[in-house]
C-alpha positions as CSV (number, residue, x, y, z in Angstrom):
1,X,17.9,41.3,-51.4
2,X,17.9,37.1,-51.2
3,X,18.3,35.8,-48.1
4,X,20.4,32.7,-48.3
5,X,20.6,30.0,-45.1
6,X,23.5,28.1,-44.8
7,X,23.3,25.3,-42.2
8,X,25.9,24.9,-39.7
9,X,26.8,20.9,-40.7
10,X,26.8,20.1,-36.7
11,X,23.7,19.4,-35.0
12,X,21.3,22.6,-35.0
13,X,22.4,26.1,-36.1
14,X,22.9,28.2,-39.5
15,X,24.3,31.2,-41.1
16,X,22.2,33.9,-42.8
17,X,22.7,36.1,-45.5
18,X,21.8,39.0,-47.1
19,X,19.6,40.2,-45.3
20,X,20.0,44.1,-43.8
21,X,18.1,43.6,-39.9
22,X,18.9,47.0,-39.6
23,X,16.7,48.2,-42.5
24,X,13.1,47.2,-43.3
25,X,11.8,44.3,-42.0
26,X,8.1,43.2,-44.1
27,X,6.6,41.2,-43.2
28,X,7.7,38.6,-45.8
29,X,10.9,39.1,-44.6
30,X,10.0,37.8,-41.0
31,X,8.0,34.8,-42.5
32,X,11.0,33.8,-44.0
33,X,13.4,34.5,-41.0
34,X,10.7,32.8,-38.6
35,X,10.4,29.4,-41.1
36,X,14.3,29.0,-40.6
37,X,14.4,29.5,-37.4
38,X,12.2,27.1,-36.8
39,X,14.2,24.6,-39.1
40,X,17.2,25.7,-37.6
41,X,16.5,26.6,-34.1
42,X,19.4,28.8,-34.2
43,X,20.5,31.4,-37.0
44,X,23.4,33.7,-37.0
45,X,22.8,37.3,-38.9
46,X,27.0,38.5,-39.7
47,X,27.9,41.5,-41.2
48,X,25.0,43.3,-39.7
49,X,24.7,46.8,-39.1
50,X,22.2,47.4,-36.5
51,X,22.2,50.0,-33.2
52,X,19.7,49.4,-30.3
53,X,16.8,50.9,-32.0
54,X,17.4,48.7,-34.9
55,X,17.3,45.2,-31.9
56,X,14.4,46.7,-30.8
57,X,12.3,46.4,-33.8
58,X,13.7,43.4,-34.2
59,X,12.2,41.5,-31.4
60,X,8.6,43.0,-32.1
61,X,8.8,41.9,-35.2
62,X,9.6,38.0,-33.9
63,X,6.8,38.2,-31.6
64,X,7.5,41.5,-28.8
65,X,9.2,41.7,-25.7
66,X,9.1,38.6,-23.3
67,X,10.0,39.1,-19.3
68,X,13.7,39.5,-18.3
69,X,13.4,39.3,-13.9
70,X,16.4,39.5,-13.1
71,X,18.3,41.8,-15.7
72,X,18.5,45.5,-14.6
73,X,18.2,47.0,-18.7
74,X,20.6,49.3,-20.1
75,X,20.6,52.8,-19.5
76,X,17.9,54.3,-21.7
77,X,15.9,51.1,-22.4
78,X,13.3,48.8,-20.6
79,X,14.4,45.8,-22.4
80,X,17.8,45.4,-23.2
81,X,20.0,43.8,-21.4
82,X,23.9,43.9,-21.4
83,X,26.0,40.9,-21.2
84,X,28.4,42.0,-19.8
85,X,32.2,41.4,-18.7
86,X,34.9,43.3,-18.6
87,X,38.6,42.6,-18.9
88,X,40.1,42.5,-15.4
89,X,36.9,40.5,-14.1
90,X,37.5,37.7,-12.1
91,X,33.9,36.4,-11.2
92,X,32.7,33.0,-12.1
93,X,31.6,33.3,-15.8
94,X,28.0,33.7,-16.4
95,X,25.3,31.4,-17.7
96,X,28.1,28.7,-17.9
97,X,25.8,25.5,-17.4
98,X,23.0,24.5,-19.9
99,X,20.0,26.1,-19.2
100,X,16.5,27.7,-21.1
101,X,16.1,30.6,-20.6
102,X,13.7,31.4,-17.5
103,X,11.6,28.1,-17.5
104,X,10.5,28.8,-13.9
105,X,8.2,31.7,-15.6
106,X,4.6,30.4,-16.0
107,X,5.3,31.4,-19.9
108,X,9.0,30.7,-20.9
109,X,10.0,33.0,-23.8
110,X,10.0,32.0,-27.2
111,X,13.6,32.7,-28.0
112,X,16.5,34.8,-27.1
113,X,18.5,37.4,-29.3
114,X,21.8,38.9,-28.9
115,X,23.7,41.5,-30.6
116,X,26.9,41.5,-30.9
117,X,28.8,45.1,-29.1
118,X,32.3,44.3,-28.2
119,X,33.8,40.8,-29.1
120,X,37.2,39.7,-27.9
121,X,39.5,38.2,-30.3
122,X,40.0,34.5,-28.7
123,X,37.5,32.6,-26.6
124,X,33.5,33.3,-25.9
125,X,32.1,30.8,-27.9
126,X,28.3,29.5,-27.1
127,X,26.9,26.1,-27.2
128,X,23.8,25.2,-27.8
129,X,22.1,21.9,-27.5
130,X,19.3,20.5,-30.1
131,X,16.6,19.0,-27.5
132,X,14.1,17.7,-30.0
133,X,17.1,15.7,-31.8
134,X,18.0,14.6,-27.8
135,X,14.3,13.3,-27.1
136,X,14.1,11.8,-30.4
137,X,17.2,9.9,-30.2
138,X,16.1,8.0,-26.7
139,X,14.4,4.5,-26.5
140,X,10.9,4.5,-27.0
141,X,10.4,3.3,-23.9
142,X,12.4,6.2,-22.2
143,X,10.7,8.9,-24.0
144,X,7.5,6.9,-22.8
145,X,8.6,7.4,-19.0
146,X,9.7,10.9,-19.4
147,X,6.6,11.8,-20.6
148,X,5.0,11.3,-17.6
149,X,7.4,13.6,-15.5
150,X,6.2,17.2,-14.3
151,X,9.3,19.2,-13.2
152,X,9.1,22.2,-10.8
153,X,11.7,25.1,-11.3
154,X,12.4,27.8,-9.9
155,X,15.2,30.5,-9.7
156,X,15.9,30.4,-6.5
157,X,19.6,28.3,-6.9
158,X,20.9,31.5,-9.1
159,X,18.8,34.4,-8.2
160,X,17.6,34.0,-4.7
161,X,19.7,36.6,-2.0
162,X,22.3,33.8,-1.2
163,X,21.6,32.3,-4.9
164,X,24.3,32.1,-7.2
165,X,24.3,35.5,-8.6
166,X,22.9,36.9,-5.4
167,X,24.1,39.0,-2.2
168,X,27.9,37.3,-2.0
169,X,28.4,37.6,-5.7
170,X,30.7,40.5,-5.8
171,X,32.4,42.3,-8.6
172,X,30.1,41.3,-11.5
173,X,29.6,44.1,-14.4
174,X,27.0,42.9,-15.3
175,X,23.9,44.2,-13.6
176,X,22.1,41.2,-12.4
177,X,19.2,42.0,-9.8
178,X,18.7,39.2,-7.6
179,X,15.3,38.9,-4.8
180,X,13.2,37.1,-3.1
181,X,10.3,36.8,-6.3
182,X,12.9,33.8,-7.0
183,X,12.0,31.4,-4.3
184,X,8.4,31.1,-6.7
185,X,7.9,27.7,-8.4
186,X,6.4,26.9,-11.4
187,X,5.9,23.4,-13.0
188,X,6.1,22.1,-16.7
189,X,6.6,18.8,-18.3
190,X,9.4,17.6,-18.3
191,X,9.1,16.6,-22.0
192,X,7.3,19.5,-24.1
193,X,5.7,19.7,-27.5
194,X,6.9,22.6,-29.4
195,X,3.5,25.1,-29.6
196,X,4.9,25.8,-33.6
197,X,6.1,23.0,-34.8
198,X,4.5,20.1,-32.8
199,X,7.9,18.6,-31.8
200,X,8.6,16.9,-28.7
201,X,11.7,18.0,-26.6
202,X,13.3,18.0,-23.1
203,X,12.7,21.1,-21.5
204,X,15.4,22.5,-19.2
205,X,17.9,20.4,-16.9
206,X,20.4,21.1,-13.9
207,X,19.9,24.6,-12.3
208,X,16.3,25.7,-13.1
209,X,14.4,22.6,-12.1
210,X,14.6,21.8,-8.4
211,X,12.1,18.7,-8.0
212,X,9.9,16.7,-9.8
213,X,6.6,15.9,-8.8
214,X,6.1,12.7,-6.8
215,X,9.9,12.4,-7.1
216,X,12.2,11.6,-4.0
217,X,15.0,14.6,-4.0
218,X,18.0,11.9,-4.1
219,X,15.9,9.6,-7.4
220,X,15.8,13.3,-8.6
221,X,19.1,14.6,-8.7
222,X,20.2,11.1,-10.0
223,X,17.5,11.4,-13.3
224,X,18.5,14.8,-13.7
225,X,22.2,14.7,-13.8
226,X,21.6,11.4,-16.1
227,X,19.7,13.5,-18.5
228,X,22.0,16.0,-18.6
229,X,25.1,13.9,-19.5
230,X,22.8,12.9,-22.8
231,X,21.5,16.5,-23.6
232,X,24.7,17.5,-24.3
233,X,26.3,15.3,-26.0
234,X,28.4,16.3,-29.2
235,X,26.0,14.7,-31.5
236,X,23.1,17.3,-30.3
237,X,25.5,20.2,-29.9
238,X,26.4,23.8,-32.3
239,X,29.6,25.6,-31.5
240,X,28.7,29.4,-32.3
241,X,31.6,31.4,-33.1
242,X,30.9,35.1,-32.6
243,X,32.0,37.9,-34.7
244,X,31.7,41.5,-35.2
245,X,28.6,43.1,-36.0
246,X,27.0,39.6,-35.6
247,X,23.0,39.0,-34.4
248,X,22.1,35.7,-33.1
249,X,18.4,34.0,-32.5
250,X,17.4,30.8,-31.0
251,X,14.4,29.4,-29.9
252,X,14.1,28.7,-26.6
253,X,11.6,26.0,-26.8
254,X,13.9,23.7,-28.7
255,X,17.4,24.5,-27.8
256,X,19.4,24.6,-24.5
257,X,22.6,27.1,-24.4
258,X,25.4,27.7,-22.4
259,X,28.6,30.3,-22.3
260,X,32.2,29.2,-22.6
261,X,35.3,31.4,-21.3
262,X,39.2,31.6,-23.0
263,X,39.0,35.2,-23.5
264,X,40.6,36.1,-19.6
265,X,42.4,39.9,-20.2
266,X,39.7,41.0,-23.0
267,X,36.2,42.7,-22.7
268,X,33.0,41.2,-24.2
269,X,29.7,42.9,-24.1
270,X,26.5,41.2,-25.8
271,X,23.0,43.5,-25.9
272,X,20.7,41.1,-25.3
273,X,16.7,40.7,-25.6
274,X,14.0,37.7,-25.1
275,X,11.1,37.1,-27.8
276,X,8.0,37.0,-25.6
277,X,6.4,33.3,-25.7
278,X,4.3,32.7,-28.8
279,X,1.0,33.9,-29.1
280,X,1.5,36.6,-25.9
């Protein structure tokens, strides 16, 4: 079996090829899966044939089971979640702002990997934004400043009782467990180097981050809505199409990723787990 990578041509993201996730994974296997991922930052597995079991051993394998807070698993598992929505759903589509995933945890996971269950035939795409290739496009002198910056996130705006997804968010299928463990803070530059690779990139934006340290909340706002205009612009941007029997990987330490809609009257369900953060 040769596993051949075939880059995306836009700004992060590739295809992979035969490779069978749902049989053996050696170790060499991993190594190679692992160096272009890290190339990459995002790599789509099609044509696989994989069942729960087969996801599980899966994440181990990239580095174990990282912390989900706020995902109730599916029924028969501790940590898979269900992406969830179903046709006649009218709630405000999920995870539809760029994000990383839980960066108010003292240990952000590694990376984030979803199976592919039930894909509707138009719409659903995700984005995903290349933040090393972001940093490293700014002015010296801007990456200089940044540097400096500690942010402090939290989940409170989604996950709090009156957060987004909290008390008054009625009629979701997906089973999202909102409480009050998301008022915590947690701080981290806001410019991080990657612990594999030694890259620099902006870590998180909008939504998780609710201050920065010695920051006015207005100067605050105003930096981080700036920043987020330039994290996702097209030149630092993937469109991932899903498909049947499809995995996906990225790395959470590099990447920023957000949902996208047009698939209103069709059902789309994603099993989903997090790759704990390296060296757990």
């Amino acid at each position: 079996m040769n596993m051949t990578v075939t880059p995306s041509g836009q700004a992060c993201g590739a295809r992979v090829t035969g490779v069978d996730l749902g049989g053996e994974l050696s170790s060499e296997l991993i190594s190679e899966i692992r160096r272009a991922w890290l190339e990459h930052r995002v790599l789509a597995f099609p044509g696989q044939q994989m069942d729960d079991d087969a996801l599980e051993r899966f994440t181990v394998a990239m580095g174990g089971f990282g912390e989900d807070p706020f995902f109730a698993p599916i029924e028969g598992r501790e940590h898979i979640a269900a992406i969830l929505r179903e046709a006649d759903e009218k709630t405000p589509l999920f995870a539809e702002n760029w994000h990383s995933d839980w960066s108010f945890l003292p240990r952000p996971p590694a990376g984030t990997c979803l199976l592919s269950v039930d894909i509707p035939p138009i719409g659903g795409d995700t984005l995903f934004a290349d933040q090393i290739a972001a940093f490293a496009a700014l002015p010296e002198g801007r990456k200089a400043y940044l540097r400096t910056l500690t942010a402090i996130h939290s989940a409170q705006l989604a996950y709090a009782p009156e957060g987004a997804y909290g008390e008054k968010d009625e009629g979701r299928s997906m089973a999202i467990r909102p409480n009050e463990s998301a008022r915590a803070t947690q701080t981290h530059p806001l410019v991080q180097r990657h612990p594999e690779t030694g890259e620099e990139a902006l870590f998180s934006t909008l939504g998780y981050i609710i201050a920065i340290e010695g920051m006015a909340q207005a100067e605050t706002m105003a930096l981080l809505s700036e920043l987020a205009k330039w994290q996702g612009r097209e030149e630092f941007t993937y469109r991932h199409r899903w498909e049947p029997g499809m995995l996906v990987i990225w790395d959470n330490r590099s990447v920023l990723h957000k949902a996208t809609g047009g698939y209103e009257g069709h059902r789309r369900e994603l099993h989903r787990t997090t790759i704990a953060a390296y060296g757990s």
